[in-house]
TIMI-2910 file (N, C-alpha, C, CB; in pm, 1 decimal, decimal comma, always signed):
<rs>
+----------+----------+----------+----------+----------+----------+----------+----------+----------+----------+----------+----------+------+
!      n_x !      n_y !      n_z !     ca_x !     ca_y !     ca_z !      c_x !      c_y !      c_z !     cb_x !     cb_y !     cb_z ! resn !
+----------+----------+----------+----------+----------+----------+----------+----------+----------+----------+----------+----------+------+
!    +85,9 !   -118,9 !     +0,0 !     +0,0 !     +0,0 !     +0,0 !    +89,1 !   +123,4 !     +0,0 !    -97,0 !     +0,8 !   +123,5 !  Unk !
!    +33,3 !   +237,5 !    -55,7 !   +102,1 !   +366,7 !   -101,8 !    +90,1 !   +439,2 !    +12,9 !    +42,0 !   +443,5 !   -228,0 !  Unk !
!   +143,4 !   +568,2 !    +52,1 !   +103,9 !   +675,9 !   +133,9 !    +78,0 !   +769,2 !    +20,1 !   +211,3 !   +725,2 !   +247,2 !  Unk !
!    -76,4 !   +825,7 !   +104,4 !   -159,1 !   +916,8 !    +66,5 !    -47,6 !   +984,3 !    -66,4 !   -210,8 !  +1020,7 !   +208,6 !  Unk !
!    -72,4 !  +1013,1 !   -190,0 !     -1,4 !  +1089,5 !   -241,1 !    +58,4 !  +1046,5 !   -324,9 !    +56,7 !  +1139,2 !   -180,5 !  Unk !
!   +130,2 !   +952,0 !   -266,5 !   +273,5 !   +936,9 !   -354,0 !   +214,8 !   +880,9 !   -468,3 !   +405,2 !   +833,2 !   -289,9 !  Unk !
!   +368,3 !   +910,9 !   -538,7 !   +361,4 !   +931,1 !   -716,6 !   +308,8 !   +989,7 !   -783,4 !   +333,0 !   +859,1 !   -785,4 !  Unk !
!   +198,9 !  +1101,0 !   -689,4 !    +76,1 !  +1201,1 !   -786,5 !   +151,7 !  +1326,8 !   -815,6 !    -88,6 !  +1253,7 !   -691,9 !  Unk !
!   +280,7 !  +1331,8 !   -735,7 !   +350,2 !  +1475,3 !   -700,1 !   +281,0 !  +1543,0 !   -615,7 !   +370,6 !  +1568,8 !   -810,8 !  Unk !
!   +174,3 !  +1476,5 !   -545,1 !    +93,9 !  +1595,3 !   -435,5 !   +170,6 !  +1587,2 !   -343,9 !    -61,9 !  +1575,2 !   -373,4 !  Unk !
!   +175,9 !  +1665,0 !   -227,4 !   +279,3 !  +1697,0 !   -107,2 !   +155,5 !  +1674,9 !    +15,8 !   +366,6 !  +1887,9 !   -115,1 !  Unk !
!   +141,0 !  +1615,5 !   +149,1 !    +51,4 !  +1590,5 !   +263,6 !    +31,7 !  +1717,6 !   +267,5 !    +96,5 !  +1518,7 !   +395,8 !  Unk !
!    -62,2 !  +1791,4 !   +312,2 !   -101,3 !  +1953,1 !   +354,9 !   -162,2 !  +1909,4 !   +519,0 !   -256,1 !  +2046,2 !   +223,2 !  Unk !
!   -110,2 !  +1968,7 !   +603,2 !    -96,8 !  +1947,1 !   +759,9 !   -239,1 !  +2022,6 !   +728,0 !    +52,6 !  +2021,4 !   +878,3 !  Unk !
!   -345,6 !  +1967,5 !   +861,1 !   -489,0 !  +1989,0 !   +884,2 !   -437,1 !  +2088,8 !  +1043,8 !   -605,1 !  +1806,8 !   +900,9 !  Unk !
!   -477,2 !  +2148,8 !  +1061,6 !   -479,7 !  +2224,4 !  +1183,0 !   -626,9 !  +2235,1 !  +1247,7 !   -422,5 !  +2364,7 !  +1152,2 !  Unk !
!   -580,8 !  +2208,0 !  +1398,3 !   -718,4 !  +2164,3 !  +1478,6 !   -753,8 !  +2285,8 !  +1536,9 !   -705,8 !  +2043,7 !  +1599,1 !  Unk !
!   -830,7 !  +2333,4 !  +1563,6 !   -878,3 !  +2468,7 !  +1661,8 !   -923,8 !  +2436,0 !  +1782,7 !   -994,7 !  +2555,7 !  +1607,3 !  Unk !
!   -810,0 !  +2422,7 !  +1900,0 !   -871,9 !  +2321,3 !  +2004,5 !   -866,0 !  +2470,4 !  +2115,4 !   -753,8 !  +2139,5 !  +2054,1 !  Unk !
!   -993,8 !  +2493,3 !  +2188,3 !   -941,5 !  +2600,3 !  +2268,4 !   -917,8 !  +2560,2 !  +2391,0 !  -1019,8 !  +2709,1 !  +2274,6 !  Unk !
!   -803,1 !  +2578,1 !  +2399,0 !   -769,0 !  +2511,7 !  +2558,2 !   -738,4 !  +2639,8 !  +2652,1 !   -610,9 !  +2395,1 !  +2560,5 !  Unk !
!   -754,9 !  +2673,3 !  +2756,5 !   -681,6 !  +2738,2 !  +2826,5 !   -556,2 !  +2765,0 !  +2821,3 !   -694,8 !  +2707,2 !  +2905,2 !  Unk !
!   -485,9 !  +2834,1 !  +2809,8 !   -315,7 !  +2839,2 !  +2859,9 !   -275,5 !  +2810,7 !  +2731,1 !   -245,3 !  +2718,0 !  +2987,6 !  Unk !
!   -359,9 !  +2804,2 !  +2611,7 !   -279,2 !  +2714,3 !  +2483,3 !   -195,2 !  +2846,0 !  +2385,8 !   -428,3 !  +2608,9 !  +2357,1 !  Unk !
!   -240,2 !  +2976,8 !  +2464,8 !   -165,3 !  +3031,6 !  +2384,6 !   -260,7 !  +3101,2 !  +2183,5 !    -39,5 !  +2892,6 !  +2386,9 !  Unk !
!   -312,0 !  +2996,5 !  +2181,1 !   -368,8 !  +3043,3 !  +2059,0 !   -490,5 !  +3120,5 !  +2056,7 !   -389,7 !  +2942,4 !  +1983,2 !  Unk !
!   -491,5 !  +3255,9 !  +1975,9 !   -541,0 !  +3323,1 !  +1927,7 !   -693,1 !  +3318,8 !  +1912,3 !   -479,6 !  +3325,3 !  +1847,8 !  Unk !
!   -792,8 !  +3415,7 !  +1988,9 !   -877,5 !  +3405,4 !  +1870,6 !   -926,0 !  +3392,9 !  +1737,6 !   -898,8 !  +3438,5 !  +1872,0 !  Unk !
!   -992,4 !  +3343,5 !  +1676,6 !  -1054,5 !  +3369,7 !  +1511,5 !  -1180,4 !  +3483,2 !  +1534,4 !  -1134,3 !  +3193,8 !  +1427,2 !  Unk !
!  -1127,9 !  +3557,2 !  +1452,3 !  -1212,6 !  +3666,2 !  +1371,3 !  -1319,8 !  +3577,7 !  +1288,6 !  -1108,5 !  +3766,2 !  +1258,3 !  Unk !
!  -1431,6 !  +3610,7 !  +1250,8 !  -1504,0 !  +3590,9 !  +1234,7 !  -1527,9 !  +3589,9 !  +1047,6 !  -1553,6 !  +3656,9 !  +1329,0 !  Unk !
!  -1598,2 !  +3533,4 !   +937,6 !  -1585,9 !  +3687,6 !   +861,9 !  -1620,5 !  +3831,1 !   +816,2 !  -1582,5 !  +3679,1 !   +802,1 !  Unk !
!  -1551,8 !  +3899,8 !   +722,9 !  -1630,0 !  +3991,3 !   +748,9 !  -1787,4 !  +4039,5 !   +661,7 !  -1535,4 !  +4080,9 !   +748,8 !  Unk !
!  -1810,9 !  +4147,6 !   +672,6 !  -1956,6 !  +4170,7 !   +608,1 !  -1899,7 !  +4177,0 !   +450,5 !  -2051,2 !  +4335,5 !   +669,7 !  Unk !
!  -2001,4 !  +4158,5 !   +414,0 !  -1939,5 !  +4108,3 !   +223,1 !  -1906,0 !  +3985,4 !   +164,5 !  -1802,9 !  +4162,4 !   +180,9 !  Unk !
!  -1781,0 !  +3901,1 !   +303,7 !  -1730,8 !  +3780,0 !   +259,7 !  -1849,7 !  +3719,9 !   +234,6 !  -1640,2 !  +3705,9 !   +349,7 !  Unk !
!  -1852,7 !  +3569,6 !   +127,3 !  -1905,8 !  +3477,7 !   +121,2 !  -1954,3 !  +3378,1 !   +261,9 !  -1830,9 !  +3434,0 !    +36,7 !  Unk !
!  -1885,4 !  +3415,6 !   +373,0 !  -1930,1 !  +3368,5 !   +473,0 !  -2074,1 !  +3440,3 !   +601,4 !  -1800,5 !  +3353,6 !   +518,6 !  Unk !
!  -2057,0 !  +3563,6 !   +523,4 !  -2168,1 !  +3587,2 !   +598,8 !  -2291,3 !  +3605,4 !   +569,5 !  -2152,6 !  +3663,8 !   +652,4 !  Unk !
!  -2302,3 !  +3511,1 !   +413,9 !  -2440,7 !  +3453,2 !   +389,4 !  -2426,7 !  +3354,3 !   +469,6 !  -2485,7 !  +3411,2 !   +247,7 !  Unk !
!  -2562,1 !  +3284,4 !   +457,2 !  -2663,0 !  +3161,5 !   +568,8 !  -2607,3 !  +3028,1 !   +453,3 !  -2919,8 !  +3195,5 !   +576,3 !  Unk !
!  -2570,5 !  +2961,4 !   +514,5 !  -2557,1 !  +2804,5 !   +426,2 !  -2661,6 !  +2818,1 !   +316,4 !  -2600,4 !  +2645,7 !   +529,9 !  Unk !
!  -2833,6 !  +2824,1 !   +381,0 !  -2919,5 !  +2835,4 !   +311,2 !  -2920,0 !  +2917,1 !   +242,1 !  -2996,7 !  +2832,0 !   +349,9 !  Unk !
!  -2873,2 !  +3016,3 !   +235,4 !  -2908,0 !  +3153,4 !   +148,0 !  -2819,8 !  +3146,6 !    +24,6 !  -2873,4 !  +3304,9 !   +234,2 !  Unk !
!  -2697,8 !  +3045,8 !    +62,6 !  -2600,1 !  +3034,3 !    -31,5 !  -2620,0 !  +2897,9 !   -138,5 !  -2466,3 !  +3029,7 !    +51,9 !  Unk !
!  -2716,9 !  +2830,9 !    -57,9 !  -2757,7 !  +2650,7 !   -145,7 !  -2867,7 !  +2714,3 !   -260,2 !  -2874,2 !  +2484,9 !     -3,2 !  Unk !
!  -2911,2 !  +2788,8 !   -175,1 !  -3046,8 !  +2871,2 !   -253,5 !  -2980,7 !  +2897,5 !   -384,5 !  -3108,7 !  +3037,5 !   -174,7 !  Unk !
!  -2865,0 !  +2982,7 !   -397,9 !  -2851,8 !  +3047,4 !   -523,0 !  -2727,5 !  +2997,9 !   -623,2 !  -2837,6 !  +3193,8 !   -489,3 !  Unk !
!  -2740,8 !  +2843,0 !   -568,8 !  -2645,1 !  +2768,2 !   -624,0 !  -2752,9 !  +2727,8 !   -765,7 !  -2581,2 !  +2633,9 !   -509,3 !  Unk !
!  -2725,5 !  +2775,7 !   -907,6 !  -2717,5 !  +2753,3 !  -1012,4 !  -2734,9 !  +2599,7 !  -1056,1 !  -2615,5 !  +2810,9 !  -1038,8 !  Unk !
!  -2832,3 !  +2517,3 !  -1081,5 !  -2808,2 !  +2390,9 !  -1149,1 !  -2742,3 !  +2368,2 !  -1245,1 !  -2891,9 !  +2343,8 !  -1181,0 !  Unk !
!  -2764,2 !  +2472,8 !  -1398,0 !  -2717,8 !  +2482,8 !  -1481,8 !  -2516,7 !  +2438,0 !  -1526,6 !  -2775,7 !  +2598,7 !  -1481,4 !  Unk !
!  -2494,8 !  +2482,6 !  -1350,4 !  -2371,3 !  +2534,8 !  -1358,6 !  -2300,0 !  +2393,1 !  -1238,9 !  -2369,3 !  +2730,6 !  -1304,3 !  Unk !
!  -2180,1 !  +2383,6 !  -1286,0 !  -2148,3 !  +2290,1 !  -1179,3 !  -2117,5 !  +2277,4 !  -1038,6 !  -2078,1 !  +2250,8 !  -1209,2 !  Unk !
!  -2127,3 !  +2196,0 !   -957,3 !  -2130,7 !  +2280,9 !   -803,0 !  -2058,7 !  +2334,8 !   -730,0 !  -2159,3 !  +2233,9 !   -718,1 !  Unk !
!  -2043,9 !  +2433,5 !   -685,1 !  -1917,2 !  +2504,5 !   -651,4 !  -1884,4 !  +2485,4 !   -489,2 !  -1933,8 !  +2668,5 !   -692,4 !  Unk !
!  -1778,6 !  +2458,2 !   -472,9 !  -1721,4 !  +2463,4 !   -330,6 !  -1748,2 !  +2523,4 !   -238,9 !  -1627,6 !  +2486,7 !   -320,2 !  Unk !
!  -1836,5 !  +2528,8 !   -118,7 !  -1867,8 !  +2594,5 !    +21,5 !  -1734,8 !  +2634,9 !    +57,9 !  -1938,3 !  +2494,7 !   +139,8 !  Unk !
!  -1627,6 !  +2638,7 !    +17,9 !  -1501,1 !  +2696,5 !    +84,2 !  -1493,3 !  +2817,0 !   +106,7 !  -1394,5 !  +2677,8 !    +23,4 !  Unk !
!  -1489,7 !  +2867,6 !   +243,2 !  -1470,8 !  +3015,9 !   +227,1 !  -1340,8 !  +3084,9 !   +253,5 !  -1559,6 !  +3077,8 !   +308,5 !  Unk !
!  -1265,9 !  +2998,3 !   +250,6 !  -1088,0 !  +2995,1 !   +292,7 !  -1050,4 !  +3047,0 !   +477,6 !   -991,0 !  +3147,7 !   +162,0 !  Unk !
!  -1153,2 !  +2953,0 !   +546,8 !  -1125,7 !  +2980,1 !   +675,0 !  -1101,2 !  +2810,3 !   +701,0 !  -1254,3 !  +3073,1 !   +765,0 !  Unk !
!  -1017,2 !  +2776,6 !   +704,8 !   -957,9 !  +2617,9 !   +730,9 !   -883,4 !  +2610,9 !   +811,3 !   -891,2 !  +2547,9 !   +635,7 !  Unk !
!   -983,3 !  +2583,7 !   +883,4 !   -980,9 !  +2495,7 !  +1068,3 !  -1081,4 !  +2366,1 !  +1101,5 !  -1047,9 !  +2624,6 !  +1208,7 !  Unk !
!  -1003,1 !  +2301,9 !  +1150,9 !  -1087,2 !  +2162,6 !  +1181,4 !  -1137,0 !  +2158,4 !  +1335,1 !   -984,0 !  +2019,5 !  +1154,1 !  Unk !
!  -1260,5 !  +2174,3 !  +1348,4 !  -1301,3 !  +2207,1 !  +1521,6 !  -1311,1 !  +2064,8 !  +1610,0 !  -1479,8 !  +2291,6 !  +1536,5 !  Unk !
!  -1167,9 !  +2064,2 !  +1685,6 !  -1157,8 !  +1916,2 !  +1724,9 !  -1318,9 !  +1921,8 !  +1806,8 !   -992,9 !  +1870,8 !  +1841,5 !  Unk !
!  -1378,1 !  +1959,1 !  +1850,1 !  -1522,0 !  +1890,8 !  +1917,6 !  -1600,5 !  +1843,1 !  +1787,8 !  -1631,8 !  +2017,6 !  +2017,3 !  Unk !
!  -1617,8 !  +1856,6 !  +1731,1 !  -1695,8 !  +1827,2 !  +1603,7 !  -1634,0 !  +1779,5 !  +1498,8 !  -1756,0 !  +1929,8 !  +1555,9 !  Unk !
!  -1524,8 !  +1766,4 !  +1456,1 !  -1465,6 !  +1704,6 !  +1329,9 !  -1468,4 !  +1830,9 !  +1229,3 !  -1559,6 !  +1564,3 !  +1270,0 !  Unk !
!  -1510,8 !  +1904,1 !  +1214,1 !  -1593,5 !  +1966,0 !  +1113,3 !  -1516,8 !  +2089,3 !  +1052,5 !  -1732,3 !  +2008,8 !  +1176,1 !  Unk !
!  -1444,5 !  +2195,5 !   +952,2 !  -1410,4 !  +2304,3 !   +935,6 !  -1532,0 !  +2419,0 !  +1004,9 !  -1380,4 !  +2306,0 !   +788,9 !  Unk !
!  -1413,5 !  +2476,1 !  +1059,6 !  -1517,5 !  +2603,1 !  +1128,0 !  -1542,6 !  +2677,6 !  +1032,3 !  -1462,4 !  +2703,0 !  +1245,2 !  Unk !
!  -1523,0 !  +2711,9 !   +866,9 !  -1565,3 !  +2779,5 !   +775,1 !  -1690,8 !  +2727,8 !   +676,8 !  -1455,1 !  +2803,1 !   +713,9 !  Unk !
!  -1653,9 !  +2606,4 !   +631,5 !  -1744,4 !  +2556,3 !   +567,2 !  -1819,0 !  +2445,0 !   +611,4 !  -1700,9 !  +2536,7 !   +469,8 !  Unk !
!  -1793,9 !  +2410,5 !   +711,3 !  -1863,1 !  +2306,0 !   +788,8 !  -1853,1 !  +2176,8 !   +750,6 !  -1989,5 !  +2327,4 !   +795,3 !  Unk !
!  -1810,2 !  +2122,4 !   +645,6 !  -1799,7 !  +2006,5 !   +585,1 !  -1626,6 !  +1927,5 !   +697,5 !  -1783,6 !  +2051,3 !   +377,9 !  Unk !
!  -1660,0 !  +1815,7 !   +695,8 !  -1581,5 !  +1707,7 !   +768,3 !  -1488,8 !  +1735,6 !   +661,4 !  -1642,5 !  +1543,4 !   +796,2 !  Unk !
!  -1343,2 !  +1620,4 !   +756,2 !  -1224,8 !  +1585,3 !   +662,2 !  -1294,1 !  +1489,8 !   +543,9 !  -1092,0 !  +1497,5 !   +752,7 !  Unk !
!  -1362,4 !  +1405,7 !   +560,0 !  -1394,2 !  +1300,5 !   +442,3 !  -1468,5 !  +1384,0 !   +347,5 !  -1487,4 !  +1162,2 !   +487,8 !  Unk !
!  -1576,4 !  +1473,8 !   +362,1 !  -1639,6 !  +1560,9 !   +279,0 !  -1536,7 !  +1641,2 !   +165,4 !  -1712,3 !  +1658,7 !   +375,1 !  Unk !
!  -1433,6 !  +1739,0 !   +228,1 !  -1336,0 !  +1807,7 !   +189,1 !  -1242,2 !  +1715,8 !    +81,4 !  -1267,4 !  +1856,4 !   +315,0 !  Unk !
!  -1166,8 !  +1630,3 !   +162,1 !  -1086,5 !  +1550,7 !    +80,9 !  -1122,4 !  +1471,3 !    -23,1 !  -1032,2 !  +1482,7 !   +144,8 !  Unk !
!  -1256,6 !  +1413,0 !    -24,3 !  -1319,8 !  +1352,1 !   -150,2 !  -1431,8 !  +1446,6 !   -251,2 !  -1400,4 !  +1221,4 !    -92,5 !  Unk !
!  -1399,6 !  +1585,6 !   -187,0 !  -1474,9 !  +1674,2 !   -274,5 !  -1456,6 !  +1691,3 !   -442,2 !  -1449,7 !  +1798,2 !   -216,6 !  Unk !
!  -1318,2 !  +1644,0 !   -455,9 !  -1268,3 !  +1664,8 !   -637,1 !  -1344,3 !  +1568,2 !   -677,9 !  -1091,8 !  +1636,7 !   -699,1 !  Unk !
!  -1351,6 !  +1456,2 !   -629,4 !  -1398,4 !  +1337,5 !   -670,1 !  -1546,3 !  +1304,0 !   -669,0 !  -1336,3 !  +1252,8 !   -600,7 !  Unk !
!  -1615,2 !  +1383,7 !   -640,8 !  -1756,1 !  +1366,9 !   -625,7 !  -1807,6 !  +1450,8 !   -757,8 !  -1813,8 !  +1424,9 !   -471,8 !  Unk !
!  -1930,4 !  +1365,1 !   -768,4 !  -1998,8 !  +1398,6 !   -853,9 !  -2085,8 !  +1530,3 !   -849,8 !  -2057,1 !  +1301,4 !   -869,2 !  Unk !
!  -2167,8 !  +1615,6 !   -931,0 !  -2252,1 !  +1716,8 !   -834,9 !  -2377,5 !  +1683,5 !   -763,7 !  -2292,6 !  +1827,6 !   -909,0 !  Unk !
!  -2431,4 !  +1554,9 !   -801,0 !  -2517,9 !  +1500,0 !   -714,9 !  -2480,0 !  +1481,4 !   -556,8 !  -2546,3 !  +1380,1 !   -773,0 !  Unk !
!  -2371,3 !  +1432,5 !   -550,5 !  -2314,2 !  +1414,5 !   -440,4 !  -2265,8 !  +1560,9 !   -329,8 !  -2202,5 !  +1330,8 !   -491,5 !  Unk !
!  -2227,1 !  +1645,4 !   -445,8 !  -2193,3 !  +1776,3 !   -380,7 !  -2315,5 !  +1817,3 !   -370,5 !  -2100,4 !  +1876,9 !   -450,6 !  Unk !
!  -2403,6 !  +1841,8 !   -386,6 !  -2511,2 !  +1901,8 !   -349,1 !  -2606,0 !  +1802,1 !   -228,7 !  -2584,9 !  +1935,0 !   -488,5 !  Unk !
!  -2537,3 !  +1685,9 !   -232,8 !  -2607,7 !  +1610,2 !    -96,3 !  -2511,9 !  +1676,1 !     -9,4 !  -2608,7 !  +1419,8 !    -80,9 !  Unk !
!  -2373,4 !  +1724,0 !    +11,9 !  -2334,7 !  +1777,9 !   +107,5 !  -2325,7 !  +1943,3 !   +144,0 !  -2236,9 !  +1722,4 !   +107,5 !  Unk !
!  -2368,8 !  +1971,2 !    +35,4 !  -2489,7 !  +2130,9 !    +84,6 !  -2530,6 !  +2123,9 !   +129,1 !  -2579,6 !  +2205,8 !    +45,4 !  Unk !
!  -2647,8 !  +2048,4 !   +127,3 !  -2776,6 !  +2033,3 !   +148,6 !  -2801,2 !  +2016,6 !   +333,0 !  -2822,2 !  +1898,3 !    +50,6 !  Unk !
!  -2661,1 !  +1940,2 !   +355,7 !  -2642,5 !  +1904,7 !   +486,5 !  -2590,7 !  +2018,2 !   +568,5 !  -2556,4 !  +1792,5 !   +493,4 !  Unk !
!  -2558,0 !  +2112,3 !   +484,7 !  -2437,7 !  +2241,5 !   +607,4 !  -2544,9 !  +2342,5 !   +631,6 !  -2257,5 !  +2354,0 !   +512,5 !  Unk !
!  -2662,2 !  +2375,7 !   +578,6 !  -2744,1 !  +2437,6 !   +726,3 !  -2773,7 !  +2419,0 !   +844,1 !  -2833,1 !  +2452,0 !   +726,9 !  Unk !
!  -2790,0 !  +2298,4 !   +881,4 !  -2763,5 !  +2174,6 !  +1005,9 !  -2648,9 !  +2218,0 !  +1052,6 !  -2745,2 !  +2005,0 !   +962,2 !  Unk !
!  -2542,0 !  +2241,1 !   +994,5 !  -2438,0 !  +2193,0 !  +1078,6 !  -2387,5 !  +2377,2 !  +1134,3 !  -2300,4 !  +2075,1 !   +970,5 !  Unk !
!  -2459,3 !  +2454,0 !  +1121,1 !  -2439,1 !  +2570,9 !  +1147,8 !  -2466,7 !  +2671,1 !  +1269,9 !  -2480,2 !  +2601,8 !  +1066,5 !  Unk !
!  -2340,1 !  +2705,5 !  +1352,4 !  -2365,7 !  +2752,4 !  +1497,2 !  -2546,1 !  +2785,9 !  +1482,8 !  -2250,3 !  +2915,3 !  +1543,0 !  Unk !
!  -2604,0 !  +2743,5 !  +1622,2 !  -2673,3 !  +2817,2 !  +1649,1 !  -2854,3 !  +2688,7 !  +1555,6 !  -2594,8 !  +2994,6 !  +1585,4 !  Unk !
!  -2790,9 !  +2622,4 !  +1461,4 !  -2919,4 !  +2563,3 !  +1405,6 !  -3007,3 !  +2450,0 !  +1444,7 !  -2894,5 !  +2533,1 !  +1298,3 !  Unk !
+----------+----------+----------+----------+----------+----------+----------+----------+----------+----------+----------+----------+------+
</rs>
């Protein structure tokens, strides 16, 4: 068996956890701001996702993995969601839209 990668020329890209611990030293996250793509509603953003057109990535380039939940604190989608995202079909990407209003502080 191979490690992840090899022979594709891809390089591992380190996942960073957002664990808030006391004493840990790390930083708040800012939020985003008014305008970004993040401060539409999951829903507001599945809403005006285009059929016509192919499905476009919930990424809003805030990539953090929230160790209580598994989950990116930007786009909400898991490591398995993210990493098999090239590879999915748009049926499939749009079953995991469909799922990130759910997964959204507060829903």
């Amino acid at each position: 068996m191979s490690a992840p990668g090899e022979g594709t020329g891809l390089r591992p890209v380190p996942v960073f956890f957002d664990r808030d611990v006391p004493g840990s030293g790390a930083a708040p996250q800012a939020g985003p701001e008014p305008g970004d793509p993040g401060t539409a509603s999951f829903v507001e953003r599945l809403a005006a996702i285009d059929p016509a057109l192919p499905t476009a990535s919930p990424c809003i380039n805030v990539c953090r993995i929230d160790a209580a939940t598994g989950r990116c604190i930007g786009c909400r989608r898991t490591l398995d969601e993210i990493a098999g995202w090239s590879r999915m079909d748009d049926a499939a990407r749009r079953v995991v839209w469909t799922r990130l209003p759910a997964r959204e502080p507060g829903a």
